[in-house]
KEKE-3310 file (N, C-alpha, C; in steps of 0.2 Angstrom, whole numbers, plus 5000, padded with zeros to 4 digits):
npx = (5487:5489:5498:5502:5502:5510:5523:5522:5524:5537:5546:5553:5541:5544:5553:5544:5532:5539:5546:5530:5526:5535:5532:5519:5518:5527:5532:5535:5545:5553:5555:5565:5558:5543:5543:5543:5531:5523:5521:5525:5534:5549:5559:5570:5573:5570:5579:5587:5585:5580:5593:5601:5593:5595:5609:5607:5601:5587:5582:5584:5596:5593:5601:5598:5604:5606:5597:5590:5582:5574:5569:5560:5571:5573:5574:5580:5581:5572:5557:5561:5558:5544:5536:5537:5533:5519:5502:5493:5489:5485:5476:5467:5465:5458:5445:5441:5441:5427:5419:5412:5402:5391:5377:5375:5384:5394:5404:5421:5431:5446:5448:5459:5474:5482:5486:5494:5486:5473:5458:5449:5435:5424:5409:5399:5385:5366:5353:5362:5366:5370:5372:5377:5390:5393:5396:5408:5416:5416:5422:5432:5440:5444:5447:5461:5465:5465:5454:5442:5434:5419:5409:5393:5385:5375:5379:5374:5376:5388:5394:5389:5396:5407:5408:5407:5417:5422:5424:5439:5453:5468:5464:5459:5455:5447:5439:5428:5414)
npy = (5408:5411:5420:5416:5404:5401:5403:5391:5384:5385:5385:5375:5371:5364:5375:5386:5382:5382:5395:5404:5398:5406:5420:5421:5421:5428:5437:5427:5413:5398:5381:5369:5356:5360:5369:5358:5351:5360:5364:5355:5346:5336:5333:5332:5338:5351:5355:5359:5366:5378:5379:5386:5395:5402:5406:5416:5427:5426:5420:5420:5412:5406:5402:5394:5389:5372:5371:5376:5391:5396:5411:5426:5437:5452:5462:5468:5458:5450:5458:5461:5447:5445:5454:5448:5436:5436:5430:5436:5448:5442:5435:5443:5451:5441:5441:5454:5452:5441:5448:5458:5453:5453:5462:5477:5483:5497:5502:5496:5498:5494:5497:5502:5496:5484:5466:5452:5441:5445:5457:5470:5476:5489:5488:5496:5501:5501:5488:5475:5457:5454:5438:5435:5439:5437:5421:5422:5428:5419:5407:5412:5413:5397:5392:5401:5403:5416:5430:5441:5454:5459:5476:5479:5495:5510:5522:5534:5532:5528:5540:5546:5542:5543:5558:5558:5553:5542:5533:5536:5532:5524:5521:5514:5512:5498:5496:5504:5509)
npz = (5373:5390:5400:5412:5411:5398:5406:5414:5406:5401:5408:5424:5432:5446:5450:5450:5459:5469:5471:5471:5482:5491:5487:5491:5505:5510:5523:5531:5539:5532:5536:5528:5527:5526:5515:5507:5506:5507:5495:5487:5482:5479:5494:5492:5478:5482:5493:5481:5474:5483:5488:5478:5475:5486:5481:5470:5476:5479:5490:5509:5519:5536:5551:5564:5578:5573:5564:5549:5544:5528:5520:5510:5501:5501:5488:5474:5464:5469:5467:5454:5449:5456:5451:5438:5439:5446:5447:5453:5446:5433:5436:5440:5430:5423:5431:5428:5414:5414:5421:5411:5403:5412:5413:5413:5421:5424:5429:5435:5450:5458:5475:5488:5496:5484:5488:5491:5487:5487:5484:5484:5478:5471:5463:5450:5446:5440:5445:5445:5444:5457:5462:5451:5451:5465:5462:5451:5463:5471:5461:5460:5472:5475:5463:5461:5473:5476:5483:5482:5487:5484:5483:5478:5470:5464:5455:5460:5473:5475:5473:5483:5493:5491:5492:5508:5511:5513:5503:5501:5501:5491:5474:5459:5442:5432:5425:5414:5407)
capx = (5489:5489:5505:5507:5502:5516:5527:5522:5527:5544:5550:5554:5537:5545:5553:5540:5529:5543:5544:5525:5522:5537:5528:5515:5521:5532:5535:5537:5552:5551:5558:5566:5552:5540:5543:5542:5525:5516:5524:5521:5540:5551:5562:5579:5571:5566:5585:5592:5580:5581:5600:5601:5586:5598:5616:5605:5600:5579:5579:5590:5596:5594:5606:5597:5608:5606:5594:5590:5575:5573:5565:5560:5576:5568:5576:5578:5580:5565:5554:5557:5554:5536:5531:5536:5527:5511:5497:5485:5487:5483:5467:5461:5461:5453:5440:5437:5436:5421:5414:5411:5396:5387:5373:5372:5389:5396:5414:5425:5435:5448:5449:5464:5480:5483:5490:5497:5480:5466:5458:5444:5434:5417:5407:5397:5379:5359:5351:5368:5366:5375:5372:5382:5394:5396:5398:5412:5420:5419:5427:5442:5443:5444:5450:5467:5467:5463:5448:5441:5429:5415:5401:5390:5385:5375:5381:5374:5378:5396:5396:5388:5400:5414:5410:5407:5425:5421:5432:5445:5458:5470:5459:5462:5448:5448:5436:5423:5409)
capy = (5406:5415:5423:5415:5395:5401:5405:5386:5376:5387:5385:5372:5369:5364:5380:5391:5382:5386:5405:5404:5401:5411:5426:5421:5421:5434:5439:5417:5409:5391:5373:5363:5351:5365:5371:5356:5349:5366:5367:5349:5346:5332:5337:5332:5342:5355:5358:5358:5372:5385:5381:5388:5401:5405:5408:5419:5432:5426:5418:5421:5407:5410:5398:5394:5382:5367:5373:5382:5392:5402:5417:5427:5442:5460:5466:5471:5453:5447:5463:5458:5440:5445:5456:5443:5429:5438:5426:5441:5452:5437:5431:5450:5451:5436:5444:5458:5449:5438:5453:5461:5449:5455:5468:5486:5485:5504:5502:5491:5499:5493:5501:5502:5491:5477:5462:5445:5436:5448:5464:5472:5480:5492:5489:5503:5502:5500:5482:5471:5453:5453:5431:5432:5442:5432:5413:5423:5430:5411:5403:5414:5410:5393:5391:5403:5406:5425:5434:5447:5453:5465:5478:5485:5501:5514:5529:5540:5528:5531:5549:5551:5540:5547:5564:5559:5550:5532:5529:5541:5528:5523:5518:5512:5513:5492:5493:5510:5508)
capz = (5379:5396:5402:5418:5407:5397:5410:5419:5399:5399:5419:5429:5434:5452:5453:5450:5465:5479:5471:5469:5490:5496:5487:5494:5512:5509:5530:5534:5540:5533:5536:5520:5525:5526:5509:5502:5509:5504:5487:5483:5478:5483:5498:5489:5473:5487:5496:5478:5473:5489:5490:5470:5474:5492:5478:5468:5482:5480:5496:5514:5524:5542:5554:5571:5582:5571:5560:5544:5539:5523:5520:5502:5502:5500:5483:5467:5457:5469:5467:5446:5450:5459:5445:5430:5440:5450:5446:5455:5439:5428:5439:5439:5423:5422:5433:5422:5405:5416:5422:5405:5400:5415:5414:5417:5424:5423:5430:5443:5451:5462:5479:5493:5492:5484:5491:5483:5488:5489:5480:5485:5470:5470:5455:5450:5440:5442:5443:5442:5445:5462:5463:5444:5455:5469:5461:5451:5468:5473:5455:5459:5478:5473:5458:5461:5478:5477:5487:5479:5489:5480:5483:5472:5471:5460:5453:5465:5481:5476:5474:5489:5500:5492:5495:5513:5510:5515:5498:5499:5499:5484:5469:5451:5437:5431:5418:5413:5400)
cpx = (5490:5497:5509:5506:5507:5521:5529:5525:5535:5549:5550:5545:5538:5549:5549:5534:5532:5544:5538:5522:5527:5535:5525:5513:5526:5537:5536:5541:5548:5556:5560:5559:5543:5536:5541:5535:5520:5517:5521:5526:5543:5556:5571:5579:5572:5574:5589:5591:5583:5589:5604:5598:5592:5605:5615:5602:5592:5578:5585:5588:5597:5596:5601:5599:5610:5602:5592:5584:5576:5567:5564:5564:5570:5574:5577:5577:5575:5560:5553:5554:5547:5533:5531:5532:5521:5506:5492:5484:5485:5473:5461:5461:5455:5446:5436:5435:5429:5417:5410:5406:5391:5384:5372:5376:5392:5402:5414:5431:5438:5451:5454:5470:5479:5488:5489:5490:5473:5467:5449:5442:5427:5415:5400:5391:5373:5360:5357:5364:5369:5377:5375:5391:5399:5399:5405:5418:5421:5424:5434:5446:5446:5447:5459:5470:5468:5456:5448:5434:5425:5407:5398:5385:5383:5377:5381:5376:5386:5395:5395:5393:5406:5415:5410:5414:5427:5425:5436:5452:5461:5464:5460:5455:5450:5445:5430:5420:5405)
cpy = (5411:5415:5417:5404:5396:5401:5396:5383:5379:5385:5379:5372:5367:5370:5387:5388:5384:5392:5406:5406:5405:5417:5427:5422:5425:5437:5433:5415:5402:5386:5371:5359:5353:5366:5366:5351:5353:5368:5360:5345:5341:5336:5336:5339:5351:5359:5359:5366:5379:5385:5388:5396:5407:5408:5413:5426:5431:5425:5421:5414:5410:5403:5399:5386:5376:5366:5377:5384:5398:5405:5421:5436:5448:5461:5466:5464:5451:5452:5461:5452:5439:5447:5450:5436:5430:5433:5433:5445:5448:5437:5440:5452:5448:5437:5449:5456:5445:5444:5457:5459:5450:5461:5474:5485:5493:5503:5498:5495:5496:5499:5498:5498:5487:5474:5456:5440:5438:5456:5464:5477:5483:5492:5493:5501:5502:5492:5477:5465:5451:5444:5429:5433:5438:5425:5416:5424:5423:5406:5406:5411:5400:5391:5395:5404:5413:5427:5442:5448:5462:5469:5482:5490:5506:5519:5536:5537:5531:5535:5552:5549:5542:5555:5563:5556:5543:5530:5533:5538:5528:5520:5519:5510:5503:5492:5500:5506:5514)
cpz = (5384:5397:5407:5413:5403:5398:5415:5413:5398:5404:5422:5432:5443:5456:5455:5457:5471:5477:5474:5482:5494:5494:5490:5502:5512:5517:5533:5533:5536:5533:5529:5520:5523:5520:5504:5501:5504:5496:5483:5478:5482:5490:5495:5482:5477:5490:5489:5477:5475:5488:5481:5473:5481:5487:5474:5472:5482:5488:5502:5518:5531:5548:5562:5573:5576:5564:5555:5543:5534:5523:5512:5506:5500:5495:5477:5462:5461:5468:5458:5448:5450:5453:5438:5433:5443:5445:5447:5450:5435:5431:5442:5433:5419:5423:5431:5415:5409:5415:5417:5402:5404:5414:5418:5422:5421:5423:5435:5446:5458:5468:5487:5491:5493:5487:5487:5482:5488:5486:5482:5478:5470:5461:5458:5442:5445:5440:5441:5446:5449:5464:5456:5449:5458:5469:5457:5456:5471:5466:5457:5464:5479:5469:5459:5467:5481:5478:5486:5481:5486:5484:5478:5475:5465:5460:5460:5472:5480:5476:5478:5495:5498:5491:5505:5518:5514:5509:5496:5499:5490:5479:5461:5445:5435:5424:5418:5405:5398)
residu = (UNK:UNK:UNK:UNK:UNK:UNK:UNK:UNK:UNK:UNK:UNK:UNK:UNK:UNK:UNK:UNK:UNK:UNK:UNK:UNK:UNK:UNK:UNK:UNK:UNK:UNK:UNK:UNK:UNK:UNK:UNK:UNK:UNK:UNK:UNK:UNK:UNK:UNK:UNK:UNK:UNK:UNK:UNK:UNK:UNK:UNK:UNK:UNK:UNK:UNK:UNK:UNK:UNK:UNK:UNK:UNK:UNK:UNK:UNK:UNK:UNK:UNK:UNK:UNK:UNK:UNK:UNK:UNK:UNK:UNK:UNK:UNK:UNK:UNK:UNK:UNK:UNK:UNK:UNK:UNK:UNK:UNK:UNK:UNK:UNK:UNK:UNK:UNK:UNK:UNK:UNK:UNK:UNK:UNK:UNK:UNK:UNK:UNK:UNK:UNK:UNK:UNK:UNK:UNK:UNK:UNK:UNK:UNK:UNK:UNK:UNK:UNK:UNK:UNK:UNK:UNK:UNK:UNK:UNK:UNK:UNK:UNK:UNK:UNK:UNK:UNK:UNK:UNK:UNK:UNK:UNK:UNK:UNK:UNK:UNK:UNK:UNK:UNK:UNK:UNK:UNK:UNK:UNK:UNK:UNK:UNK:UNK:UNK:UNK:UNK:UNK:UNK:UNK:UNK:UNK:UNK:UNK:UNK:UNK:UNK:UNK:UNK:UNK:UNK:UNK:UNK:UNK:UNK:UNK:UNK:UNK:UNK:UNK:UNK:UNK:UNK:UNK)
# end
């Protein structure tokens, strides 16, 4: 069983969808009725939630006039939260055990920052079957909601754009063979 399937058969299943999009929207005010549209939760279910998720320091209530909108708090018990729940390390892994049965792949490496919904990755060989590649790069966008968008690239093409520092950015090895 996957981490984060384990994590959906142990939790509140409706808690973890209102976490799930204010990760996801991380800098977005929202409505009660907002939250409870795009998450998929009832709206009673929804203010029981946020006001819970607001008592524990996850969310902040923000008071305009008449009105309230929540926001996801900046610190330390939401910072663990994101890491025990990130979907995007799960569906990059995901992406590396696919990618593994593709030929005359050399390595993947992930290149620049990450962010909660997208990761760019240069893979690195001869003769890769770019059209296995790209219906992958589509199953994730679709299936998780994360865009990984990929170039390949042999051996020598990276070494020579990264002496002329076109990948001088952060970058993380993913998978070498």
């Amino acid at each position: 069983m996957e981490n984060a399937q384990l994590l959906q058969e142990l939790f509140d299943s409706k808690i973890l969808a209102i976490l799930k999009l204010f990760f996801k929207h991380a800098d977005r005010q929202f409505y009660l009725l907002e939250i409870s549209k795009e998450s998929g939760v009832s709206s009673a279910t929804t203010f029981r939630i946020v006001n819970k998720l607001a008592q524990f320091g996850v969310v902040d209530q923000i008071k305009v006039a008449k009105f309230k909108l929540y926001k996801l708090s900046q610190n330390d018990n939401v910072e663990f939260l994101q890491n025990f729940i990130r979907e995007d390390i799960q569906v990059m892994k995901m992406f590396i055990n696919n990618i593994k049965s593709i030929e005359n792949i050399e390595a993947v490496i992930l290149h620049g920052k990450e962010t909660p919904n997208r990761a760019n990755v240069l893979i690195i060989g001869n003769n890769i079957d770019s059209g296995k590649i790209k219906s992958l790069c589509l199953f994730t966008r679709e299936k998780y909601d994360f865009t990984i968008s990929s170039l390949t690239l042999t051996r020598e093409q990276y070494e020579q754009m990264s002496q002329m520092g076109l990948y001088s950015g952060q970058k993380k090895i993913l998978l070498k063979k």
